[in-house]
Kinemage of the C-alpha trace (Angstrom):
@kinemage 1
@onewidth
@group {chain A} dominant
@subgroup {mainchain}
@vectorlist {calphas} color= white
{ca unk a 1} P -3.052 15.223 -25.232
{ca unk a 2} L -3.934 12.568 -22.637
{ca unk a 3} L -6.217 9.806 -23.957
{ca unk a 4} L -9.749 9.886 -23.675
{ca unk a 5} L -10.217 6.455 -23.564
{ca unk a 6} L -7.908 5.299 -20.980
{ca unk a 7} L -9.938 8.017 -18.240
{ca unk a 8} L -13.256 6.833 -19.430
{ca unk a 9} L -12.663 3.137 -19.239
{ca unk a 10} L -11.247 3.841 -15.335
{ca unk a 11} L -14.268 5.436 -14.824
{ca unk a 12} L -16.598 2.998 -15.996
{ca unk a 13} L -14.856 0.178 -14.738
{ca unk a 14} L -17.113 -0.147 -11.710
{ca unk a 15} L -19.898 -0.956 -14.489
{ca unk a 16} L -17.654 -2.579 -16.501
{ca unk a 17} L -16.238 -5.541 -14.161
{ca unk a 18} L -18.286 -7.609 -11.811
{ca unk a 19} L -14.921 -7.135 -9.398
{ca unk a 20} L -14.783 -3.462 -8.889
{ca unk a 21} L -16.759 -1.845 -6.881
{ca unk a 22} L -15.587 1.940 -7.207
{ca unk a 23} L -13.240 4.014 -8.749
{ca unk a 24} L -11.393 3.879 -5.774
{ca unk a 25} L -9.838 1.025 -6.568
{ca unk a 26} L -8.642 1.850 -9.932
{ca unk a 27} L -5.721 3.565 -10.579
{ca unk a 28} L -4.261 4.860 -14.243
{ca unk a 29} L -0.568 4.281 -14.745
{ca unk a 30} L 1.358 6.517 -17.144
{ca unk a 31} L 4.632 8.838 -17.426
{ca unk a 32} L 2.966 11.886 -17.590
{ca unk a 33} L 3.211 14.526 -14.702
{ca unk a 34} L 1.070 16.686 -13.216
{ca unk a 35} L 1.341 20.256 -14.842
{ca unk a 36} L -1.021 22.116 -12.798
{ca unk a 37} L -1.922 23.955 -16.205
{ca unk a 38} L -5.718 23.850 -16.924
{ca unk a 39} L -4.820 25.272 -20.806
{ca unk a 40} L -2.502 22.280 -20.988
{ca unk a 41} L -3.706 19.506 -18.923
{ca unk a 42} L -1.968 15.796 -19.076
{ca unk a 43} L -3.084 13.016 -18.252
{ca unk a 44} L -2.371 13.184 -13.946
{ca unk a 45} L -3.980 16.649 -14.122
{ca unk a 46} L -8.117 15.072 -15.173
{ca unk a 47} L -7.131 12.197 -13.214
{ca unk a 48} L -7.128 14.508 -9.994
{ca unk a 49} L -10.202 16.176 -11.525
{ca unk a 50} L -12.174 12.787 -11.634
{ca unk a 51} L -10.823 11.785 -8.771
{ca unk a 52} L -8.664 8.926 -10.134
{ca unk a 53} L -5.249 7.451 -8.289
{ca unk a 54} L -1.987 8.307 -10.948
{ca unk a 55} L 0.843 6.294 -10.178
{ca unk a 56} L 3.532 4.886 -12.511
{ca unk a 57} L 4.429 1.230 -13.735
{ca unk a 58} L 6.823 0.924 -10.950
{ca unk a 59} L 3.942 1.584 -8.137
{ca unk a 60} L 1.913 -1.650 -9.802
{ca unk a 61} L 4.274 -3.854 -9.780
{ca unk a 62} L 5.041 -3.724 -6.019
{ca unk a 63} L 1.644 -4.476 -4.690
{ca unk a 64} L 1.533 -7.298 -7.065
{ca unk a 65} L 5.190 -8.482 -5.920
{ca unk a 66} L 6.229 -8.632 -9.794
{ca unk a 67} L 10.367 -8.243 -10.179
{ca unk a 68} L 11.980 -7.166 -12.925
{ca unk a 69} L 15.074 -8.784 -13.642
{ca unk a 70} L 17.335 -11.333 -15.751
C-alpha cells in the first residue's frame, strides 16, 4: 500500500515551501514500480495519476552531483 502521506505532502508542497512553485518540480523517490493495476496500485501508479515525477534514489543524487563511495 503506497503511503498516503508521502503523495499528499508532494502535492502540497507548492503551499507548503516558499521555494516551489508547482508540482512540477517535485518528484517522489521510491522502489516501487509501476504495475499498471488500478485494483493494486503502488506508489508510481497515483503518482502518474496526480501527475507527479517517480524516479529512484539514484536519479536524485545525480542532479545534485552527490557520490557514493568509500
Amino acid at each position: 500500500m503506497p503511503t498516503p502521506f508521502v503523495i499528499a505532502l508532494a502535492l502540497e508542497a507548492p503551499n507548503l515551501f516558499k521555494n516551489v512553485s508547482s508540482t512540477e518540480e517535485i518528484m517522489v523517490i521510491t522502489h516501487e514500480k509501476f504495475t499498471h493495476n488500478l485494483n493494486g496500485p503502488k506508489m508510481p501508479d497515483i503518482c502518474r495519476q496526480y501527475k507527479l515525477k517517480v524516479g529512484k534514489l539514484i536519479q536524485l543524487f545525480k542532479p545534485e552531483k552527490w557520490k557514493i563511495g568509500i
